[in-house]
ChimeraX commands (.cxc) that place a marker at each C-alpha (Angstrom):
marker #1 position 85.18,84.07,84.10 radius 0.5
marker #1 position 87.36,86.99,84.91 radius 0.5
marker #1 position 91.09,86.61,85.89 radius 0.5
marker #1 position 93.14,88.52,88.76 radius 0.5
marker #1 position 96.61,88.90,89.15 radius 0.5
marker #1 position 98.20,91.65,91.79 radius 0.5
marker #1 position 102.01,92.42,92.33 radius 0.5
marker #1 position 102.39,90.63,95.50 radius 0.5
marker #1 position 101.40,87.16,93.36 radius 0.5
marker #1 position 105.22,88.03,92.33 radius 0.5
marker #1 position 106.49,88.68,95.32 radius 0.5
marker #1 position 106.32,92.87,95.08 radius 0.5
marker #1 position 105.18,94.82,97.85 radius 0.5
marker #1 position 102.60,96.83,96.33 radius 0.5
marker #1 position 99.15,96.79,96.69 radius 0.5
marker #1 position 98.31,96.47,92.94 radius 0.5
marker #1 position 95.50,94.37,92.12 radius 0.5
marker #1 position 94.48,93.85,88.46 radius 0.5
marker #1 position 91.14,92.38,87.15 radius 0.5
marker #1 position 90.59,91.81,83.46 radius 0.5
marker #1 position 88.07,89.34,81.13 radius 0.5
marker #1 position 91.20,87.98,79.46 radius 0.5
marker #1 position 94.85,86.98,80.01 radius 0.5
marker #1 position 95.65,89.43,77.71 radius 0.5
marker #1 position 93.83,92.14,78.77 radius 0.5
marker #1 position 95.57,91.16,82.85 radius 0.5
marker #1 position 98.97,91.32,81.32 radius 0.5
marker #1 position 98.39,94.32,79.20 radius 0.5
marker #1 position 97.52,96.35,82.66 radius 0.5
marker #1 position 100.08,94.50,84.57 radius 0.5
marker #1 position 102.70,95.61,82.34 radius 0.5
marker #1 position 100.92,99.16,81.97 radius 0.5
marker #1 position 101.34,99.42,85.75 radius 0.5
marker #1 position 104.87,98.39,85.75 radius 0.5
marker #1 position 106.03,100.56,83.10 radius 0.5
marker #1 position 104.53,103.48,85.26 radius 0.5
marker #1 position 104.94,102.41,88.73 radius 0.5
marker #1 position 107.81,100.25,88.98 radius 0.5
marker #1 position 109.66,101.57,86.17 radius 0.5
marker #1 position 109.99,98.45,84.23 radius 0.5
marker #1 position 109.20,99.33,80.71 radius 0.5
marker #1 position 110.79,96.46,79.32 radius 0.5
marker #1 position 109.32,93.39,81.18 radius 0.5
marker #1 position 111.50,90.05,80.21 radius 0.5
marker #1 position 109.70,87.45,78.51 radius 0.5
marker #1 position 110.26,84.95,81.08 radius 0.5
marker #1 position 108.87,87.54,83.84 radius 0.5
marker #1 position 105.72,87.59,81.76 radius 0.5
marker #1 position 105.59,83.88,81.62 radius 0.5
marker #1 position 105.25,83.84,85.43 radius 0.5
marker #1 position 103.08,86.30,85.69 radius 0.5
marker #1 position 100.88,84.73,83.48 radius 0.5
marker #1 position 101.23,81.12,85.45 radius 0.5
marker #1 position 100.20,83.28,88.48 radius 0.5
marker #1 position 96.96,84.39,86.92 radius 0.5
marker #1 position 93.87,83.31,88.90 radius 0.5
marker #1 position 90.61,83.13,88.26 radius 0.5
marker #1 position 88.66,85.88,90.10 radius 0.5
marker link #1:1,2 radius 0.2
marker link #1:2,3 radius 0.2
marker link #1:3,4 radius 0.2
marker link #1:4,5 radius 0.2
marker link #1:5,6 radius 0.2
marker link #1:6,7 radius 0.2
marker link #1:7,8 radius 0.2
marker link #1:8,9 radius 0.2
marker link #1:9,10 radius 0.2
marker link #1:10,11 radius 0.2
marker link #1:11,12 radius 0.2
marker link #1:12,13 radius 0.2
marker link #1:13,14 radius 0.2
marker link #1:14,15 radius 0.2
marker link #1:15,16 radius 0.2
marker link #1:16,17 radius 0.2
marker link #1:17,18 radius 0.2
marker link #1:18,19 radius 0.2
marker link #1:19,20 radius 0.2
marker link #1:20,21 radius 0.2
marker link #1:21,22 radius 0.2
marker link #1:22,23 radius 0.2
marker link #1:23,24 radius 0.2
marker link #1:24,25 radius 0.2
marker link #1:25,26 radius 0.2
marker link #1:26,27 radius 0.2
marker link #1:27,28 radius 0.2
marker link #1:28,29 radius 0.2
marker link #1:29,30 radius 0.2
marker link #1:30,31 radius 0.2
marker link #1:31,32 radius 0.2
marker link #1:32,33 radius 0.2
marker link #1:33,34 radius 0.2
marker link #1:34,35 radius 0.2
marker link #1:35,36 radius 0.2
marker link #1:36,37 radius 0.2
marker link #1:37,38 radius 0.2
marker link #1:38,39 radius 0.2
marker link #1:39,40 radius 0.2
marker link #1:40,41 radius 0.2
marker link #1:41,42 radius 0.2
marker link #1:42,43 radius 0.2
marker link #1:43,44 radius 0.2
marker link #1:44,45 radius 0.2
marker link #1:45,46 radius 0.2
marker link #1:46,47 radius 0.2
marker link #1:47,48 radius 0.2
marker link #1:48,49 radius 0.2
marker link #1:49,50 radius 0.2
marker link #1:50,51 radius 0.2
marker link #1:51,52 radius 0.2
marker link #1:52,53 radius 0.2
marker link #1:53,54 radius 0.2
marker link #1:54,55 radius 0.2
marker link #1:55,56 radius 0.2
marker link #1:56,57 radius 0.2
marker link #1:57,58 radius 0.2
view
């Protein structure tokens, strides 16, 4: 089953919505779109930690 995760899961305003097959694949893009929108090119490990307890399945 495919997973979501969007940027207002972690409490950003931004309508950023992120599908993927895989965790991985969800964080990759979710960090992809940070890096580029947010300017966060260096996302903390414990920041990816919650984003990855706020995955859901889609």
């Amino acid at each position: 089953m495919a997973k979501q995760l969007s940027c207002r899961d972690m409490s950003v305003d931004c309508p950023w919505f992120g599908v993927a097959e895989t965790v991985d694949e969800l964080l990759k893009g979710a960090a992809e779109h940070s890096a580029a929108v947010h300017d966060a090119k260096d996302i903390p490990h414990e920041m990816m930690e919650s984003m990855r307890r706020a995955v859901k399945e889609a």
